[in-house]
N, C-alpha and C positions, 0 to 999 in steps of 0.2 A: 520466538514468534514475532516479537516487536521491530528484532531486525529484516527477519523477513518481509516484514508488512512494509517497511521502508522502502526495501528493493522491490517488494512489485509494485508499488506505488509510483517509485519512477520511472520502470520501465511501462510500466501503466501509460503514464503522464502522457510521453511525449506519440503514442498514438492518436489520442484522442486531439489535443492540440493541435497537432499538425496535419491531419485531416479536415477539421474544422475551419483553419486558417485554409489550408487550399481552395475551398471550396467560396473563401467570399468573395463577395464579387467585386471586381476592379473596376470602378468607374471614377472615371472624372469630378473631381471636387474643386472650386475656387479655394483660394491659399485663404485660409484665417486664420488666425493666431491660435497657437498651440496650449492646451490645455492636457495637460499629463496626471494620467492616476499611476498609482503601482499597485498591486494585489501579490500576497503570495497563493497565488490559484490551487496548488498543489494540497499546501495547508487549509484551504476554504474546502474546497472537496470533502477533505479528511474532516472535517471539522461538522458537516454539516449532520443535523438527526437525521439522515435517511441514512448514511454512511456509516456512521455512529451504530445504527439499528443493524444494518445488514451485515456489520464485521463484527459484531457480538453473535448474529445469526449461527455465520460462519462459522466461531467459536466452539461454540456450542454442536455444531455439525460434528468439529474435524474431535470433540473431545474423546468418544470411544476411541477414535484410530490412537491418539497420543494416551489414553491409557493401554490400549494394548503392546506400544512399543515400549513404554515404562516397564511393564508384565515381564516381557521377552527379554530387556534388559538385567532386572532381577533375577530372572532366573540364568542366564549366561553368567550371572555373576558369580553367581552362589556354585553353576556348577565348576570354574575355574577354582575357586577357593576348595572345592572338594578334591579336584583335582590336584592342586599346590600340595594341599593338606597327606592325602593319600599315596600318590602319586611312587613315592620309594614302595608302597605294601602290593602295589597292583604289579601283575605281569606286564611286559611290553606289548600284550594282544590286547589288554585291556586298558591300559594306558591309552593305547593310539585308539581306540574306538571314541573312547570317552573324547579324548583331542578331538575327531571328527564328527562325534554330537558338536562340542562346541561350535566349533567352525560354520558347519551348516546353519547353527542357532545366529551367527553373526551375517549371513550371506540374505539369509530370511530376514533380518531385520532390516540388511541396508539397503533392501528389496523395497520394503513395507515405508521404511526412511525416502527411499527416492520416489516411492508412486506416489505417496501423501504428499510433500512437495511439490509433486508436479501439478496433481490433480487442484491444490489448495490455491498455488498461483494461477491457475487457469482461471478457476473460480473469484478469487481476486480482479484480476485485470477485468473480468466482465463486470464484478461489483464497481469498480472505479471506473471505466468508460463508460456505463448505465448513469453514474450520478453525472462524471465532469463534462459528459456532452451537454447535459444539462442545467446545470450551474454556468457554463459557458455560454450558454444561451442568455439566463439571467442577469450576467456581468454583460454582454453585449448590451443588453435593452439597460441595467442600469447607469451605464457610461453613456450612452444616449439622451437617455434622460436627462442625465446631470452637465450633459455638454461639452463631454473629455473629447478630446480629439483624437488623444494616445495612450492605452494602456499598458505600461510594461510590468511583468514579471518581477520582481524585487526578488527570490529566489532564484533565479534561473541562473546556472553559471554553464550554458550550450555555450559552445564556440561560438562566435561571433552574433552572440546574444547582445542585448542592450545590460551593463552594469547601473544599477543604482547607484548612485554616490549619497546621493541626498533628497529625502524625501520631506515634504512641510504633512503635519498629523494631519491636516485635512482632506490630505491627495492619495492615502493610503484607505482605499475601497473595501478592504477586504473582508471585515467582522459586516460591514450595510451590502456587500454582495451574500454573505451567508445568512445574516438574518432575512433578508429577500426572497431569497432561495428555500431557507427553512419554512416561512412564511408560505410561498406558492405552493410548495410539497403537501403542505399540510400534515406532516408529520412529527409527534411532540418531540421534545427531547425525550432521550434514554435515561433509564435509572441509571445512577452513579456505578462505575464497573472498578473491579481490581484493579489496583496498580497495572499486575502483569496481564491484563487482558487489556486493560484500553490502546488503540491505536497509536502510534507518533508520527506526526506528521513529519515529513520527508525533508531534505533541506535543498531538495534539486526539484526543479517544477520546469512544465515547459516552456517554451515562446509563446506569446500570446499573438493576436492579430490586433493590429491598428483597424480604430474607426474615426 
């Protein structure tokens, strides 16, 4: 689940980005000296209690469906072993039936395997373009405030994205854009989760826009 969360985070990522950037407005500025933050945006998202809240939501949503394919799993397994096990005592009529219980048992499952999936990333990507349009907002007005002239992405490795090489710890935005963020939401943190249920954040984020 942790991988998955990775992959629609990124493919998450770079719509919301890159809608947001299209959308700013191009106007004329006098040249001032250049003041650069980096953020890993991607990770701040992921990072924030309202994301935090709403992917344990999730969780907790999609857990019937993943106990039930656990269920179906169990039982396909048990009846192959009955099958292995049997298998010389049964006729060939009854052989091949039992062979096409299984089968069916595996078509149904990887039925049930690709709606979940699909339905969970749907779900997802609305979770993450809900929060990072918004946290995007927050890092614009925070970089404002603070008088950056250029924010890049320190995770981003898009094609002819800007690379980090070197960041000084005061130019890296990204825990004062999420505490900002957490702040404005108004929503507390989450209780501590499972290992296997907390989120990870991604290692691929989008472009961000210059202000």
């Amino acid at each position: 689940m942790k991988r998955l969360l990775v992959v629609i985070l990124t493919l998450a990522s770079g719509f919301v980005l890159s809608a947001a950037a299209q959308t700013a407005p191009a106007t004329a500025a006098p040249v001032v000296p250049a003041k650069v933050a980096v953020i890993a945006f991607q990770a701040a998202v992921g990072q924030t209690n309202e994301f935090q809240r709403n992917f344990a939501d999730l969780q907790k949503k999609y857990e019937p469906k993943r106990a039930q394919l656990k269920s179906l799993a169990d039982e396909i397994d048990s009846l192959e072993k009955q099958l292995q096990a049997q298998g010389d005592k049964l006729s060939d009529i009854e052989r091949a039936n039992r062979a096409k219980t299984i089968d069916d048992k595996k078509k149904q499952a990887q039925r049930l395997q690709e709606d979940a999936t699909t339905d969970l990333q749907g779900e997802m990507q609305e979770t993450y373009n809900g929060v990072a349009s918004k946290v995007f907002e927050v890092m614009n007005t925070y970089a404002q405030q603070q008088g950056f002239t250029l924010v890049l992405d320190e995770t981003s490795n898009q094609q002819q994205a800007p690379v980090v090489l070197y960041a000084a710890g005061n130019s890296d935005i990204t825990k004062a854009v999420i505490d900002a963020y957490n702040l404005k939401s108004g929503v507390p943190a989450p209780p501590p989760q499972p290992a296997a249920a907390a989120p990870k954040p991604a290692t691929k984020a989008p472009a961000t826009a210059a202000h």
